[in-house]
Backbone as JSON Lines, residues from 0, in Angstrom:
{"i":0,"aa":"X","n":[155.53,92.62,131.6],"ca":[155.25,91.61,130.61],"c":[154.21,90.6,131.12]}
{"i":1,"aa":"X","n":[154.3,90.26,132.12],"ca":[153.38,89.37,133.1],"c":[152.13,89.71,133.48]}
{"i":2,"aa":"X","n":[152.29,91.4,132.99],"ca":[150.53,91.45,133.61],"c":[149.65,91.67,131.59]}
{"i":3,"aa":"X","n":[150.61,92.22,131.2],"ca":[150.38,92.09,129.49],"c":[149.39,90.88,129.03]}
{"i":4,"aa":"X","n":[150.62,89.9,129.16],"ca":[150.16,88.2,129.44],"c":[148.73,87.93,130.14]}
{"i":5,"aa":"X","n":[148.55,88.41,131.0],"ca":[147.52,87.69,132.02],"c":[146.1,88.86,131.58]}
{"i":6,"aa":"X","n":[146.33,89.91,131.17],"ca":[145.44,90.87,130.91],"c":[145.07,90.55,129.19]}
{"i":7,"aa":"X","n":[145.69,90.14,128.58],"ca":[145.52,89.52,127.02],"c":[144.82,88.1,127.33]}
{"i":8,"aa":"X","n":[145.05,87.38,128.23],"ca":[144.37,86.05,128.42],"c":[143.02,86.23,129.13]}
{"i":9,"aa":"X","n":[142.68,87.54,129.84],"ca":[141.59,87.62,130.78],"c":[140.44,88.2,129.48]}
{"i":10,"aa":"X","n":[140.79,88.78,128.44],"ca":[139.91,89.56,127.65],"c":[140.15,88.05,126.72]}
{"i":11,"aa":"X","n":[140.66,87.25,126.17],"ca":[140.15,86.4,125.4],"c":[139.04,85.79,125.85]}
{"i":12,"aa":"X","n":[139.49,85.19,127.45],"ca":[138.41,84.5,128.23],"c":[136.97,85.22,128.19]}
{"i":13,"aa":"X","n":[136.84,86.22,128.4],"ca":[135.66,87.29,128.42],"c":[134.96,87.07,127.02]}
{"i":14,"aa":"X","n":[135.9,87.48,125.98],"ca":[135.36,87.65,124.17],"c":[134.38,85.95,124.28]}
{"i":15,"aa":"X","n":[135.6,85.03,124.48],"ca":[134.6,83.85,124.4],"c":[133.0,83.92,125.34]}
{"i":16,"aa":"X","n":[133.17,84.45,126.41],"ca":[131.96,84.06,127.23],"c":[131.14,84.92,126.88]}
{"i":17,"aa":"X","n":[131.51,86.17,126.34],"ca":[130.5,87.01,125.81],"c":[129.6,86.66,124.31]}
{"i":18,"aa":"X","n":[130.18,85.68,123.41],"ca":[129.7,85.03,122.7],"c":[128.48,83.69,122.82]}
{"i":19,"aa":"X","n":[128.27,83.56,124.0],"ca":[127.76,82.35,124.4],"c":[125.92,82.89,124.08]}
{"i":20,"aa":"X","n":[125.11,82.63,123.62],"ca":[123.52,82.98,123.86],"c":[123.46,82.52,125.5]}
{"i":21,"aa":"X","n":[122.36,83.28,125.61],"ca":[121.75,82.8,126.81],"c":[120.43,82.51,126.54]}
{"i":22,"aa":"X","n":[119.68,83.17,125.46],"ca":[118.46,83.55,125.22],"c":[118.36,82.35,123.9]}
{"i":23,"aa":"X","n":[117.02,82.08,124.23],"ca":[116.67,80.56,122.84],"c":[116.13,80.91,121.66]}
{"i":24,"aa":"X","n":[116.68,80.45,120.34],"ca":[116.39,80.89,119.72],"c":[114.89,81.24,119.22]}
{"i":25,"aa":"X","n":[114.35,81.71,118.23],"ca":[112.97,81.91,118.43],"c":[112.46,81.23,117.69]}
{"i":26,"aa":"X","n":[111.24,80.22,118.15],"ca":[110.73,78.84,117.26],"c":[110.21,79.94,115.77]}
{"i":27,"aa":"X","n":[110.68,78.95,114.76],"ca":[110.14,79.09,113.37],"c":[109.31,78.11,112.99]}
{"i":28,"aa":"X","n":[108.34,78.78,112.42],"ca":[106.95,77.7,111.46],"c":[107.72,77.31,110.45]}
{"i":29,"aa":"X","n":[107.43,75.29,110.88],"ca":[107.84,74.83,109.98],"c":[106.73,74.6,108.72]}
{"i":30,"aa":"X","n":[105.79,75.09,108.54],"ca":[104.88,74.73,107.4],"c":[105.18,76.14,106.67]}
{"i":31,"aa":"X","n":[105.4,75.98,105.48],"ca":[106.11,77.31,104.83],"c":[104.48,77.37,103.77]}
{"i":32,"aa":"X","n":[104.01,76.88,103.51],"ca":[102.6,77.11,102.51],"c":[101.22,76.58,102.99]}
{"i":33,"aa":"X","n":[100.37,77.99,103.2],"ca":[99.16,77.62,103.45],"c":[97.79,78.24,102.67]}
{"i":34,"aa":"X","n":[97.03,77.57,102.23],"ca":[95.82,77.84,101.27],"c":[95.02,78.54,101.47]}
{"i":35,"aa":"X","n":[94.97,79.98,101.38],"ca":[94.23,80.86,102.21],"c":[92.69,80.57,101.59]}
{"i":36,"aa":"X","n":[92.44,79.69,101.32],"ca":[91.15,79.57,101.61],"c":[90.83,77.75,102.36]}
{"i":37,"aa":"X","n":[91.83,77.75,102.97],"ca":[91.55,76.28,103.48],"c":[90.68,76.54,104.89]}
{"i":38,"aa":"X","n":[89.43,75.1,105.15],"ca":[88.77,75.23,106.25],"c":[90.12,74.96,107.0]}
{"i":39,"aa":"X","n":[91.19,74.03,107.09],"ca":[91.56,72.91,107.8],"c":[93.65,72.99,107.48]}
{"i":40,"aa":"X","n":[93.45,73.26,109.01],"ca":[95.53,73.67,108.36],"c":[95.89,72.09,109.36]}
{"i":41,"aa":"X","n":[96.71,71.91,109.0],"ca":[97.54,70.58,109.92],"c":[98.85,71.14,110.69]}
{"i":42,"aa":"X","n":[99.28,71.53,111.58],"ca":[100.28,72.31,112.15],"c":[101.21,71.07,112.84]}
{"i":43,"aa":"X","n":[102.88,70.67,112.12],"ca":[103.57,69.89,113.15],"c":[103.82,70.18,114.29]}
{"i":44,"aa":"X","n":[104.22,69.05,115.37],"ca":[105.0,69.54,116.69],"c":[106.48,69.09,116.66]}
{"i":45,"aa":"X","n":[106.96,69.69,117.81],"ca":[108.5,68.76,117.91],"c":[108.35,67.13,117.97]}
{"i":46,"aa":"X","n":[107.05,66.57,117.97],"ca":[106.97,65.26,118.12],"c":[106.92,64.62,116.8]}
{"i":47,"aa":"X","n":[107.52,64.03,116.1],"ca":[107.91,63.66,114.7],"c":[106.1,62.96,114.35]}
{"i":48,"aa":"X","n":[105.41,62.0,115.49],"ca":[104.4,61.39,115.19],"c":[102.79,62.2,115.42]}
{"i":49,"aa":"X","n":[103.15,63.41,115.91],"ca":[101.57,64.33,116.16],"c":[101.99,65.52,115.9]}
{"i":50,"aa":"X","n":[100.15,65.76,115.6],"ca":[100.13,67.34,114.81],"c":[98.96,67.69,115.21]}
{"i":51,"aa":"X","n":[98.66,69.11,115.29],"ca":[97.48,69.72,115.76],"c":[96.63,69.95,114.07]}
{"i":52,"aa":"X","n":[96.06,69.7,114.25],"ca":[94.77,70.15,113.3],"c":[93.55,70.98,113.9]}
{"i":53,"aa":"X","n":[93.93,71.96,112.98],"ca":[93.04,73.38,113.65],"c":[91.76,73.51,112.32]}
{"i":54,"aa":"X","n":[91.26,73.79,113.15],"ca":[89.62,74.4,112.07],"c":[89.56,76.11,112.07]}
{"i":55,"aa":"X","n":[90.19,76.71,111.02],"ca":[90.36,78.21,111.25],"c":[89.29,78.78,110.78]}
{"i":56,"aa":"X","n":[88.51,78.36,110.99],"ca":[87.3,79.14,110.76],"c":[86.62,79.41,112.6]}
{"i":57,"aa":"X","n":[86.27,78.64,113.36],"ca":[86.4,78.79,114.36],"c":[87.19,78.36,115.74]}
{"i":58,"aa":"X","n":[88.61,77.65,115.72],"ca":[89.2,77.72,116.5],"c":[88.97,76.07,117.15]}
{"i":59,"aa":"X","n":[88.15,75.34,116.66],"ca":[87.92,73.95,116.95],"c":[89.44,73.11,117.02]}
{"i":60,"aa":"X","n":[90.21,72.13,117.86],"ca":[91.45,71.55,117.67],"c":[91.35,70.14,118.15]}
{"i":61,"aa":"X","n":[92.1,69.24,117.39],"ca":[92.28,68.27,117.52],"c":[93.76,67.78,117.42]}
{"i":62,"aa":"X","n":[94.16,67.09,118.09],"ca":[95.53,66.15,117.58],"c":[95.54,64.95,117.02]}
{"i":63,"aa":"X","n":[96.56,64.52,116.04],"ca":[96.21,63.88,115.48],"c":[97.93,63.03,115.58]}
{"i":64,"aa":"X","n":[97.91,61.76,115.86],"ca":[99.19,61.21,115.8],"c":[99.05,59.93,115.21]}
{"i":65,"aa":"X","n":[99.92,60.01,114.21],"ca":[99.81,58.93,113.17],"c":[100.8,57.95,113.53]}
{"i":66,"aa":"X","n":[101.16,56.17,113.18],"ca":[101.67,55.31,113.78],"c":[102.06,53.97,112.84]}
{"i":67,"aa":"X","n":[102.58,53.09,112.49],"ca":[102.37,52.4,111.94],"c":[101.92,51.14,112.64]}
{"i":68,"aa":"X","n":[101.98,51.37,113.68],"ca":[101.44,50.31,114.88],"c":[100.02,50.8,115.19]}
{"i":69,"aa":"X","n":[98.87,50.51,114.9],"ca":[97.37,50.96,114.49],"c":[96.73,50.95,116.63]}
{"i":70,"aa":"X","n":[97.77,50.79,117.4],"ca":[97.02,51.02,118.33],"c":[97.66,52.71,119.56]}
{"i":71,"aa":"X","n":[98.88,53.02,118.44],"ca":[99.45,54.23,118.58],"c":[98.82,55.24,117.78]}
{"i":72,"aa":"X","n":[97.8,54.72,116.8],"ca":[97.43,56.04,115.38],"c":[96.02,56.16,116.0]}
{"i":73,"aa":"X","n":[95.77,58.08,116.34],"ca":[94.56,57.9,116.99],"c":[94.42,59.75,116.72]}
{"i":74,"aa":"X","n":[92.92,60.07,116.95],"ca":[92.66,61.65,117.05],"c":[92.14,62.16,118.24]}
{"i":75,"aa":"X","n":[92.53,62.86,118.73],"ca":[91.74,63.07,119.93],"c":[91.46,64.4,120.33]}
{"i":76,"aa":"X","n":[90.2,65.2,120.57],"ca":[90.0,66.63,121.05],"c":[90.77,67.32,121.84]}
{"i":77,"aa":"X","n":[91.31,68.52,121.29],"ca":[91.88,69.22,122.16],"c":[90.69,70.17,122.74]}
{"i":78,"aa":"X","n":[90.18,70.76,121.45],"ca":[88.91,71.77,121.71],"c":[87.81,71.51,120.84]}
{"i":79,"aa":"X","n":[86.77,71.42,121.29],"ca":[85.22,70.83,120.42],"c":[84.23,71.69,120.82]}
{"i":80,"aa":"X","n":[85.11,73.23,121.04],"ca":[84.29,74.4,121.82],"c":[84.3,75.75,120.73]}
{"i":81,"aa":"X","n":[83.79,76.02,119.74],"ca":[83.67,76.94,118.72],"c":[83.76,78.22,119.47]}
{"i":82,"aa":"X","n":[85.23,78.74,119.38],"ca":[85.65,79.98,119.99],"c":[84.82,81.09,119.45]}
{"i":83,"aa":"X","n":[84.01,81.55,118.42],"ca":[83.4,82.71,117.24],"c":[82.34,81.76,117.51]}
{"i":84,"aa":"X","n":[81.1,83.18,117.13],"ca":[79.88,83.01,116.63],"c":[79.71,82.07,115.41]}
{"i":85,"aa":"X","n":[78.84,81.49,114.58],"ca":[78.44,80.94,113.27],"c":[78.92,81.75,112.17]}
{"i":86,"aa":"X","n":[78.18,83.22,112.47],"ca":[78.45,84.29,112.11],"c":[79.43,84.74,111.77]}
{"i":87,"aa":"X","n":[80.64,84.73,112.46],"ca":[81.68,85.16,112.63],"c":[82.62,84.71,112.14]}
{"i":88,"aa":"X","n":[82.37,83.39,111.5],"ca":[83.78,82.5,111.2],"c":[84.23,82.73,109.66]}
{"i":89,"aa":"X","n":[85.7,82.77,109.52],"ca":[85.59,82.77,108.61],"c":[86.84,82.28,108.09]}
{"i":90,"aa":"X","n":[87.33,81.26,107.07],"ca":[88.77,80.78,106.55],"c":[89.99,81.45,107.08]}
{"i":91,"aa":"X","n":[90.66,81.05,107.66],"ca":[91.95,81.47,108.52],"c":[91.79,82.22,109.63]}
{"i":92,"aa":"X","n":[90.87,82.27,109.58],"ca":[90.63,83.1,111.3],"c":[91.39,82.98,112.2]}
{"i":93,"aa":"X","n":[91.5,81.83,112.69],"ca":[92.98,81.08,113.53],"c":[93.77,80.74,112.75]}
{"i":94,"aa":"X","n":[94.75,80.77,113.74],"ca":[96.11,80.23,113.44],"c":[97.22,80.12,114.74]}
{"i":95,"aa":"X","n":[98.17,78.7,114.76],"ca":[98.48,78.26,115.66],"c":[100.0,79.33,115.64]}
{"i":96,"aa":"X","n":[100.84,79.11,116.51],"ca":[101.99,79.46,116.49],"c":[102.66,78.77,117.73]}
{"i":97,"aa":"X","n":[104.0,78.2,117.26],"ca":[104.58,76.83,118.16],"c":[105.17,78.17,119.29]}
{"i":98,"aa":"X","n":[105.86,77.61,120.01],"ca":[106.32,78.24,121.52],"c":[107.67,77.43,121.6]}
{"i":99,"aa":"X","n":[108.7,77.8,122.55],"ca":[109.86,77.08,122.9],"c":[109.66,75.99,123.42]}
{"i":100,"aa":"X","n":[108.85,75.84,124.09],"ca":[108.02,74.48,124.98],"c":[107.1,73.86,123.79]}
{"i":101,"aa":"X","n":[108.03,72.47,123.75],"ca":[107.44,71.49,122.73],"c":[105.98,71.17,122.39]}
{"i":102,"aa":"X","n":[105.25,71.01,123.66],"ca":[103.79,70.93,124.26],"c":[103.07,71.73,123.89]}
{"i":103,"aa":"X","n":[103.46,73.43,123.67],"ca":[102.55,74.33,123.81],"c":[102.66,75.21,122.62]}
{"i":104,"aa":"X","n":[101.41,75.65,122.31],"ca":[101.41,76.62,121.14],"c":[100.23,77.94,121.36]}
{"i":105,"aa":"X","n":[100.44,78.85,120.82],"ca":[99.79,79.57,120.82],"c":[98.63,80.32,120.11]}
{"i":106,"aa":"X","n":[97.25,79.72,120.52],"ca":[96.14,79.85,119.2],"c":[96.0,81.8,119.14]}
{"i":107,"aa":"X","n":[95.93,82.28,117.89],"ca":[95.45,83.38,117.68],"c":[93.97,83.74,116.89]}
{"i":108,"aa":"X","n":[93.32,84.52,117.29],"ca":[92.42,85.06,116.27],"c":[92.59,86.17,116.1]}
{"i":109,"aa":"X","n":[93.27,85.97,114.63],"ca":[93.7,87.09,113.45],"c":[92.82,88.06,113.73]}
{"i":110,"aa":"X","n":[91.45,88.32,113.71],"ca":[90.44,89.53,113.68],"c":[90.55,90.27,114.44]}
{"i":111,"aa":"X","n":[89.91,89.63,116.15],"ca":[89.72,90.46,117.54],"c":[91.46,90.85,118.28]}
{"i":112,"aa":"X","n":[92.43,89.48,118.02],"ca":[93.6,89.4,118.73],"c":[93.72,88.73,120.04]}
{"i":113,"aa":"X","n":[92.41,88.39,120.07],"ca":[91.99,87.23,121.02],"c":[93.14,85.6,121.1]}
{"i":114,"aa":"X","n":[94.11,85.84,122.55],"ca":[95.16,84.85,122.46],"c":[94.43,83.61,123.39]}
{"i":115,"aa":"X","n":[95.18,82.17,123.25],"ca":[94.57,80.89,123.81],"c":[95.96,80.28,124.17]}
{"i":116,"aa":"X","n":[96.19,79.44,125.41],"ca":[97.27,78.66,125.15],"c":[96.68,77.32,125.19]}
{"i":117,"aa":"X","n":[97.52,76.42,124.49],"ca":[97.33,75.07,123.76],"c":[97.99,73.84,124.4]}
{"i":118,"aa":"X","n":[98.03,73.6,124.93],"ca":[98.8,72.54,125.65],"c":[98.48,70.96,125.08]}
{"i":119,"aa":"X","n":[99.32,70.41,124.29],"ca":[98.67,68.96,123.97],"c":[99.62,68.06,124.2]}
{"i":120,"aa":"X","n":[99.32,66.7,124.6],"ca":[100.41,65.65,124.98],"c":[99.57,64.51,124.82]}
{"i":121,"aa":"X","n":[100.03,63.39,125.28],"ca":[99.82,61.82,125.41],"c":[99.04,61.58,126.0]}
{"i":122,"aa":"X","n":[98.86,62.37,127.15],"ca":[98.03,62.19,128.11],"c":[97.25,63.2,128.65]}
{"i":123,"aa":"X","n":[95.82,62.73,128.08],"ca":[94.67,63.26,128.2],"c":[94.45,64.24,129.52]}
{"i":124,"aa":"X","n":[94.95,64.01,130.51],"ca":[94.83,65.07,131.83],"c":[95.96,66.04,131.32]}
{"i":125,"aa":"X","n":[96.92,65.75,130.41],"ca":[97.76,66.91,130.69],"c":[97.4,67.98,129.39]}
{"i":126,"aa":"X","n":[96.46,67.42,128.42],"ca":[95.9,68.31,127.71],"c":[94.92,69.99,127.81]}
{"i":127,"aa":"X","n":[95.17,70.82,127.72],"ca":[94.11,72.06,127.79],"c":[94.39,72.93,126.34]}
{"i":128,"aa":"X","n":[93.27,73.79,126.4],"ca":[93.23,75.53,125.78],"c":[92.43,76.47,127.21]}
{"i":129,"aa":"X","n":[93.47,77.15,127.08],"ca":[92.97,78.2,128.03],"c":[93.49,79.61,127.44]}
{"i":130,"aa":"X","n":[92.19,80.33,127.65],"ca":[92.48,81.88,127.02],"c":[93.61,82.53,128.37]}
{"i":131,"aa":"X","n":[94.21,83.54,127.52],"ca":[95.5,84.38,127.78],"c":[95.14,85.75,127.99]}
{"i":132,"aa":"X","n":[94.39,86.07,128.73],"ca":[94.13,87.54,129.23],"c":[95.03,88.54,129.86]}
């Protein structure tokens, strides 16, 4: 009866721990509608006050964090480096996609499959795009 007991309590213990995730869930886009012919998408972050603003025609980014205190509301370059030819660009070309890491997102170009990572924050040194080879 005693090992019944202790062998019924060892598999509850287990059922629970086997229920636990380990793995995070997988970030979802919160912008559910976009204008497929827009130059200009606005993409939120986990930061309630900034957002990336992408130019999908060529991959140009900026952040943009809005404030009601006018010395917190400001835009500032992420990228001012036209990833595509002149030639080449064309409405939605890019497009961002968030990451588990609040900071970082992942630029795509829809055409080639050409990946970028995005890193944007507060502070200007801790900002980059760097391609993903």
């Amino acid at each position: 009866m005693r090992f019944v007991l202790i062998f019924l309590l060892s598999c509850g213990i287990h059922q629970l721990y086997s229920q636990t995730s380990t793995t995070p869930e997988p970030v979802k886009a919160k912008v559910e509608y976009r204008n497929s012919n827009a130059v200009f998408n606005l993409y939120p972050t986990e930061n309630y006050f900034t957002f990336i603003k992408l130019d999908t025609r060529n991959g140009k980014m900026w952040q943009v964090q809005y404030n009601t205190d006018s010395e917190k509301r400001f835009t500032s370059t992420l990228n001012d480096i036209e990833l595509v030819f002149k030639s080449e660009e064309s409405n939605q070309r890019f497009m961002l996609i968030p990451t588990i890491n609040m900071f970082t997102f992942i630029l795509m170009d829809q055409i080639d499959g050409q990946t970028w990572q995005v890193q944007w924050n507060s502070d200007p040194l801790k900002r980059m795009v760097v391609p993903i080879r």
